[in-house]
N, C-alpha and C positions, 0 to 999 in steps of 0.2 A: 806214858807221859809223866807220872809220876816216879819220884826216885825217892827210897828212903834216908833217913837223915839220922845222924846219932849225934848226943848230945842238945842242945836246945837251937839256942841262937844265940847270933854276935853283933856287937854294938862296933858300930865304925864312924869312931868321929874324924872333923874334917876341919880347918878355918877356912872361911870364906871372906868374902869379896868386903873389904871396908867401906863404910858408908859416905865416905870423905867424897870419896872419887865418883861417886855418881851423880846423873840427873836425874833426872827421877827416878802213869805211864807205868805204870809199872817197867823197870826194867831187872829181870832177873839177877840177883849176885851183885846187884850195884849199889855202891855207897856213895853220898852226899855229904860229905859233913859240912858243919855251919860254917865253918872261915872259908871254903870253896862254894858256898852260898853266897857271902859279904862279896870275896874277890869276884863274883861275876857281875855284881851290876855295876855299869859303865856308866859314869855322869858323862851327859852327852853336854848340856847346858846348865848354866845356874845364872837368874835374873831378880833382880828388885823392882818389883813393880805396884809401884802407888797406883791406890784408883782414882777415879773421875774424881770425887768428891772428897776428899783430904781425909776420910775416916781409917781409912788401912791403908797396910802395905802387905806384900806378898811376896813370899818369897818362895819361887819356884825351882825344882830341878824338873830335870826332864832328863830321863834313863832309860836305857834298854838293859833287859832282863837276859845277859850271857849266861844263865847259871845251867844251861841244860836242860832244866826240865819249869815246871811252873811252881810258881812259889805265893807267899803271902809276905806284906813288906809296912813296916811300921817303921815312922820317921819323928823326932822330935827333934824340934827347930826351937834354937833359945836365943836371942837379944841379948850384949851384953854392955856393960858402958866401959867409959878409957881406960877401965883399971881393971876390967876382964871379971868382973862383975856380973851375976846373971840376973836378967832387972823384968825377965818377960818369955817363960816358954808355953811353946805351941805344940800338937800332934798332928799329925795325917796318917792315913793308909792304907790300902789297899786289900782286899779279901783273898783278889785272884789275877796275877799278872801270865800271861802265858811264854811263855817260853819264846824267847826269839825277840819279844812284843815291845816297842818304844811305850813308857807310862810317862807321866807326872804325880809327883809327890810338892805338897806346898803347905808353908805354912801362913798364917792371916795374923799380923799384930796388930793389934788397935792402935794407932798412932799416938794415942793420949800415952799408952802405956810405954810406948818403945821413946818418947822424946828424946833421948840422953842415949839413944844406941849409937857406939861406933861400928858394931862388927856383929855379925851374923855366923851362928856355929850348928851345927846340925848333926843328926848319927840316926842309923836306922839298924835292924833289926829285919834278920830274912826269915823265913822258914819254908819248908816244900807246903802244897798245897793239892788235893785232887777235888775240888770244885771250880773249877775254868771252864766257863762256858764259852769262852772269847770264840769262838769259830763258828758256834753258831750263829752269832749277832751280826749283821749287817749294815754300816752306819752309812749316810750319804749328805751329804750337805749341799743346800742351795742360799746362793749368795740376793738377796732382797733389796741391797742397796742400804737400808738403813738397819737392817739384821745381817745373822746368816743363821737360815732355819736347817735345826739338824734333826735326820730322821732316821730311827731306828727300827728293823727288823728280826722278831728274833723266827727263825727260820726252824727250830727246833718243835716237838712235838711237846716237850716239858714249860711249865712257868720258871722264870729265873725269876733273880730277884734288877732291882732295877738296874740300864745300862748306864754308867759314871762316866760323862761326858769333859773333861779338860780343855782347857786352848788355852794359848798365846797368843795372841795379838801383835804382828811385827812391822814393823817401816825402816824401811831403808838398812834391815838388818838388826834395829834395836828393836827390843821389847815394849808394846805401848801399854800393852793390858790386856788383864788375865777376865776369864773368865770359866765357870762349870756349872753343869745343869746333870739333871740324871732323868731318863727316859724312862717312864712306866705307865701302865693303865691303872693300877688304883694301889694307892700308897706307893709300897716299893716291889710289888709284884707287877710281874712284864710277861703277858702270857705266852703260852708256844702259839704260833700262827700269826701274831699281832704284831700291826706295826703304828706306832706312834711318834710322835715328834716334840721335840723343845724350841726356845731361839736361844742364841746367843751375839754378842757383840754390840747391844744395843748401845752402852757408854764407851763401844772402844773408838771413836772416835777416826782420823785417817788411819788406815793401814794397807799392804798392798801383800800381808801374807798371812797365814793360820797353821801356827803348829799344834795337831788336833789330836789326842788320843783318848780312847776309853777300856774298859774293863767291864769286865761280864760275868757275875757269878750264881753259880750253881746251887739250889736248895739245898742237894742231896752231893753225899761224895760220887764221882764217876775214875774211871780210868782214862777213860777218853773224855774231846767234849762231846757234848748233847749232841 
């Protein structure tokens, strides 16, 4: 599952969406390099989404991991004002995405701070990874009406560390609100055998859809997962 990498890792910036316009493995003999890292992940979506309460805004992508094999992925997300000014940067990232796997990366600006943003720019940073535990975790979700309670099993015989819960929130196709929770028994240890639960969606408010992913990572390096 793991593929080796030469060289480090690549920065891939992007402009995005103006703020005018809105409403609210080993494998033998095989090499990776970093720019065939960057080129395989897919933005699938990119959304601005204010919460409930006027404190932040969010700004999420939502990507699948074409790169081959499974990797580690760091995103800084900056605010900039009309003059392409950077007035507000943010981090996200990931430990262990697996190969194949839809994620969310996102970054959180304090409103106070971003007042005066026109435009939102973002770059991230790939590199291979062999701590994925993603296939041992098993997430499920039950809709409550004024939640939706998500429940995770890790299925494995090892403790990971906790499972990283993401969502969207969608109506009518748009984005209402975001939310993330992370699943564990005590701190951010999630043991083998155990299965525990979060909620999520309590401020999102109508919606009539849930784009949900999470990630799963490993204490120890593996080849496979757990």
């Amino acid at each position: 599952m793991m593929k080796k990498v030469l060289g480090n890792v690549l920065a891939v910036g992007m402009m995005i969406i103006l703020l005018s316009g809105l409403c609210s493995a080993k494998t033998p003999a095989t090499t990776v390099y970093a720019a065939e890292l960057a080129d395989g992940i897919t933005i699938d979506d990119e959304y601005v989404i204010p919460d409930s309460i006027g404190w932040c805004t969010y700004y999420v992508l939502v990507a699948t991991n074409n790169t081959g094999c499974d990797i580690s992925i760091s995103a800084d997300f900056v605010a900039k004002d009309s003059s392409g000014n950077v007035i507000k940067k943010v981090n996200d990232y990931s430990d262990a995405v697996k190969k194949d796997q839809q994620f969310i990366l996102y970054g959180q600006f304090n409103d106070k701070d971003i007042a005066n943003a026109k435009s939102f720019e973002y770059t991230y940073t790939v590199n291979t990874t062999d701590k994925c535990a993603y296939s041992s975790v098993e997430v499920a979700t039950k809709d409550e009406g004024e939640y939706v309670e998500v429940s995770a099993t890790n299925y494995s015989e090892f403790d990971i560390q906790s499972v990283g819960v993401r969502s969207v929130f969608m109506k009518d196709g748009r984005a209402v609100a975001f939310d993330t929770v992370n699943i564990a028994d005590a701190g951010i240890t999630f043991h083998g055998g155990s299965t525990n639960s979060q909620v999520i969606g309590v401020t999102a408010g109508d919606y009539d859809n849930i784009i949900l992913t999470y990630t799963s990572v490993s204490n120890h390096s593996i080849t496979e997962d757990l």
